[in-house]
Structure formats: C-alpha cells, structure tokens
GUNUNU-625146 format. One record per residue (C-alpha): x, y, z. Coordinates in steps of 0.001 Angstrom, whole numbers. Layout:
<drendos>
<drendo px="X" py="Y" pz="Z"/>
...
</drendos>
This chain:
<drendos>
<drendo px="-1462" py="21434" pz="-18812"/>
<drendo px="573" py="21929" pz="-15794"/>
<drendo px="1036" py="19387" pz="-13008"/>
<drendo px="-74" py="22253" pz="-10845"/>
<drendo px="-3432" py="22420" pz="-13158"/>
<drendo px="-3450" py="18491" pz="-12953"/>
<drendo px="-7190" py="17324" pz="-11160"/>
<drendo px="-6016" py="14341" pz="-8672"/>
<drendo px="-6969" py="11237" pz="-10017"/>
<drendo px="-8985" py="8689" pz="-7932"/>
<drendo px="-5608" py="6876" pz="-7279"/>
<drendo px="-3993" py="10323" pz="-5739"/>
<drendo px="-7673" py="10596" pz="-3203"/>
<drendo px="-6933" py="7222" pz="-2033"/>
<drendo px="-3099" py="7689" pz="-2179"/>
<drendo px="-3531" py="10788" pz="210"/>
<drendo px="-6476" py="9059" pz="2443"/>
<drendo px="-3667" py="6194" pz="3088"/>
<drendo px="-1025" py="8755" pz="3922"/>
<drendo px="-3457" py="10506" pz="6620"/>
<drendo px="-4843" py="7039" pz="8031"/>
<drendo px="-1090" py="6131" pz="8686"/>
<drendo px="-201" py="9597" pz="9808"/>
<drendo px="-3556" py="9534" pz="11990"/>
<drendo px="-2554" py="5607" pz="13372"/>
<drendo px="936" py="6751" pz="14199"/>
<drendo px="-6" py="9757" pz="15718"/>
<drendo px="-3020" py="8207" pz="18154"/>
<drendo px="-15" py="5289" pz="19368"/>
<drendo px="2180" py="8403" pz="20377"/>
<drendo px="-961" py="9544" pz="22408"/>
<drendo px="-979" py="6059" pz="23968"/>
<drendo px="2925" py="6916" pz="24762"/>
<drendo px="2552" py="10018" pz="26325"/>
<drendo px="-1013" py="9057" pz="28314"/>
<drendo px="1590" py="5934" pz="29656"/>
<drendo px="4366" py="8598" pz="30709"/>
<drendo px="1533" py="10471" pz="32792"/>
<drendo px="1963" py="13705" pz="29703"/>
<drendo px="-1719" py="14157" pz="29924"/>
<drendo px="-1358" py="17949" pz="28481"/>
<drendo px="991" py="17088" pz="25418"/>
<drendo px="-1502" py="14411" pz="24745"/>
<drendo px="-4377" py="16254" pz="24729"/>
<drendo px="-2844" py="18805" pz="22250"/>
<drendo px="-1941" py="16081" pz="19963"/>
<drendo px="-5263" py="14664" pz="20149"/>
<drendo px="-6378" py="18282" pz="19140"/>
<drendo px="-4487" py="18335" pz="15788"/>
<drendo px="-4549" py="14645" pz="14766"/>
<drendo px="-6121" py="13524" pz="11297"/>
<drendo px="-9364" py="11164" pz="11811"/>
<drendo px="-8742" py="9327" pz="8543"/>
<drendo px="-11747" py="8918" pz="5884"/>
<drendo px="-15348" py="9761" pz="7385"/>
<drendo px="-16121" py="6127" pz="6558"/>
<drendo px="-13618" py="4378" pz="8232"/>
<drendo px="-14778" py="3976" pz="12105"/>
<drendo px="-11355" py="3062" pz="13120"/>
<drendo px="-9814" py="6338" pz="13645"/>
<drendo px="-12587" py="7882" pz="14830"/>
<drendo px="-12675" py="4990" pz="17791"/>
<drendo px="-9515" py="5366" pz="18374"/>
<drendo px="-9378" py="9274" pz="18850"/>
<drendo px="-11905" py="9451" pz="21277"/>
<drendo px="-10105" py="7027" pz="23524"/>
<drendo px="-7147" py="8624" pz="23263"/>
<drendo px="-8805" py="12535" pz="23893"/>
<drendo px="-10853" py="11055" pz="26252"/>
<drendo px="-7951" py="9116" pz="28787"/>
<drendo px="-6027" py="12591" pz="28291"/>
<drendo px="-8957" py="14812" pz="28981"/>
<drendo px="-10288" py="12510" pz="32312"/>
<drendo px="-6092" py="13168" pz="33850"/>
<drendo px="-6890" py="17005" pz="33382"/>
<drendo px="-9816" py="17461" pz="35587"/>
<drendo px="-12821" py="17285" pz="32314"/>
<drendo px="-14546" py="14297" pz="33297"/>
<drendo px="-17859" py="15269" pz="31489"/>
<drendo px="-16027" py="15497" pz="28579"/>
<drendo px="-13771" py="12395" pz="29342"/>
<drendo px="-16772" py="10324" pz="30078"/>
<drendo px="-19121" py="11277" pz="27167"/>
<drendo px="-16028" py="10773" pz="24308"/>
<drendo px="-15327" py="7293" pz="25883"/>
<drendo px="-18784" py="6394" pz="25740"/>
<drendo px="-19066" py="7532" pz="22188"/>
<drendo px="-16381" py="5641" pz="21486"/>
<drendo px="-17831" py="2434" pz="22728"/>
<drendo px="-21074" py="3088" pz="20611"/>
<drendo px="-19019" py="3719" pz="17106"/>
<drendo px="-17216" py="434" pz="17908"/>
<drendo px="-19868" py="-1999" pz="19148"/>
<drendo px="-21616" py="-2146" pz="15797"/>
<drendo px="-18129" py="-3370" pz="14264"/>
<drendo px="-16912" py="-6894" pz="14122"/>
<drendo px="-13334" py="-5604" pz="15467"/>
<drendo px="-13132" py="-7225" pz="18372"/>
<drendo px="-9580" py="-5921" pz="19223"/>
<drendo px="-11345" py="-2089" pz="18465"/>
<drendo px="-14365" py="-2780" pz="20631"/>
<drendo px="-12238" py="-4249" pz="23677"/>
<drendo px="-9620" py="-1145" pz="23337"/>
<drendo px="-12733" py="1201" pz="23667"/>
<drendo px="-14094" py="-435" pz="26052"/>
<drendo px="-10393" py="-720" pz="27785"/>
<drendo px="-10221" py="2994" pz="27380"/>
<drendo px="-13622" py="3912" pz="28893"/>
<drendo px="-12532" py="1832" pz="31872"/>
<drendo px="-9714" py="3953" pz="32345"/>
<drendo px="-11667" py="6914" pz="31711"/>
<drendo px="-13885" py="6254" pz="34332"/>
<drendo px="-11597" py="5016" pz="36917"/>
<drendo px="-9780" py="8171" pz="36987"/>
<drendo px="-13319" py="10102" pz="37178"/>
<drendo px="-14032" py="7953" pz="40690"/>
<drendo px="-16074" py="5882" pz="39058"/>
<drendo px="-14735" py="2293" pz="39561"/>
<drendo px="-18183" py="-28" pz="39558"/>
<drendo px="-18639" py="1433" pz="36190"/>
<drendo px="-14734" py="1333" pz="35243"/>
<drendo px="-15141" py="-2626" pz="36380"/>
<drendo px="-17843" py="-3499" pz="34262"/>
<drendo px="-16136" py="-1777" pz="31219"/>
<drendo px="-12972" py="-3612" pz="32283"/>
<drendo px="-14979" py="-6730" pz="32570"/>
<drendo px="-16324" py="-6142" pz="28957"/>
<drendo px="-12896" py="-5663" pz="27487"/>
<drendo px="-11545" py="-8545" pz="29421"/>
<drendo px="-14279" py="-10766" pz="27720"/>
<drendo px="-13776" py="-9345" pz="23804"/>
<drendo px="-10129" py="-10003" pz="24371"/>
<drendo px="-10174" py="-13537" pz="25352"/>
<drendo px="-12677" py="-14105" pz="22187"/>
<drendo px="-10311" py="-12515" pz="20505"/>
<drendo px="-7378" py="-14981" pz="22056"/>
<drendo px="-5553" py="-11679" pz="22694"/>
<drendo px="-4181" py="-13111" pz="26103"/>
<drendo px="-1317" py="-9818" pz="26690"/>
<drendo px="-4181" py="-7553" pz="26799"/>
<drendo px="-6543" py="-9929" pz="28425"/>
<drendo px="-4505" py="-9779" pz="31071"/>
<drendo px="-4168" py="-5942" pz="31118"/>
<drendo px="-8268" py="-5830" pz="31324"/>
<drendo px="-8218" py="-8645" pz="34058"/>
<drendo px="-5251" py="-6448" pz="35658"/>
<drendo px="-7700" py="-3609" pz="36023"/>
<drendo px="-10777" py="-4620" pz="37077"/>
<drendo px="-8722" py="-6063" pz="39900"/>
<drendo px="-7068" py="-2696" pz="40426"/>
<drendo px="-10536" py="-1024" pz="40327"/>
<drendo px="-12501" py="-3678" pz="42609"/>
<drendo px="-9997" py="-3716" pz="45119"/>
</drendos>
C-alpha cells in the first residue's frame, strides 16, 4: 500500500486538528494586530479565510466572532458587528473560561461603542471588567475599567 493510499490514523485527525487550532489562534491574534493598527479591511479579510478549529471546541469559534465582529463594526456593518459580538457572548457564557467570556464581552463593548452605542458598550465593559478581576487578570482589568470610562464620559 502506498502512503498516498494510507487512511489517516486517529493520531494524524488529531495531529491535523492541532495544526489548524494553532494556525486558527495565530491567525485571530494577527486580527487583534491589525484591528489595533486601525486595518479594519485587512482584518476583515483575514477573518474571512481563518480556520475555526474542531466544531467542538468553543474557543475559536468565540474568538472569531470578536475578531469579525470589531473589524466589521470599523467598516460601517453594525447589524452584522452587533449580532456576531452578541453571539459571541452567548457561545462563551456557558464556559468556565473566564479570560474567554471577559474577551467577548471586551469585544462586544468595543463593538458597540463604535456602533454609538455606549450605555450598552458600558455595561459590556462593566461585565468584562468584573470576569477579569475574578480572574485576577489586573492588565486587562484595567483595559475594561479604561473603557467604560472612555465610553461613560
């Protein structure tokens, strides 16, 4: 038999699901990079192309839709921007990541305070600001507390 006639093994499937969560993770930080350099365009695309990761794994799935969504709300598609963020709250409330749950609900605030909506950008902001500190995560405690300042003002 052939290696090309070879069926992949369980080991290979879980060898290749790793390689795409890591190519995913790496991938959704260089979204993070370009949303921070104001690239909103280049980050959308990327969020267009990016692996998820395995269906199971609510991670990457969390982590996409934040990133889409903060890209999307800087090119004029709040409706979009808005409903993404708030599906990725929902996927990551359920989960006992608090780091996960207070990014989503970091990235909804953002999402919303570009869409004009800063009572509802606070309250997310609050709710990130609150998972955080559980979390003793005091750099982006700070961030959260930073922004509900920014949108309250």
């Amino acid at each position: 038999m052939s290696e090309s006639d070879r069926r992949p093994t369980m080991q290979d499937l879980i060898r290749w699901s790793e390689a795409l969560a890591g190519i995913a993770k790496t991938g959704l930080g260089f979204t993070q990079s370009l949303y921070e350099q104001e690239r909103f365009e280049e980050a959308e695309r990327l969020t267009e192309v990016l692996p998820v990761g395995a269906a199971d794994w609510v991670a990457p799935h969390v982590l996409w839709r934040g990133a889409r969504a903060r890209a999307l709300s800087r090119l004029g598609r709040p409706g979009e921007a808005v409903a993404l963020a708030a599906e990725a709250v929902a996927m990551a409330e359920p989960t006992d990541g608090l780091n996960l749950r207070a990014g989503a609900f970091l990235n909804q605030a953002n999402v919303l305070g570009a869409c004009g909506r800063d009572d509802q950008a606070a309250r997310s902001a609050v709710s990130a600001l609150e998972l955080y500190e559980r979390k003793g995560n005091l750099v982006m405690a700070d961030r959260a507390r930073l922004f509900a300042a920014s949108v309250t003002a």
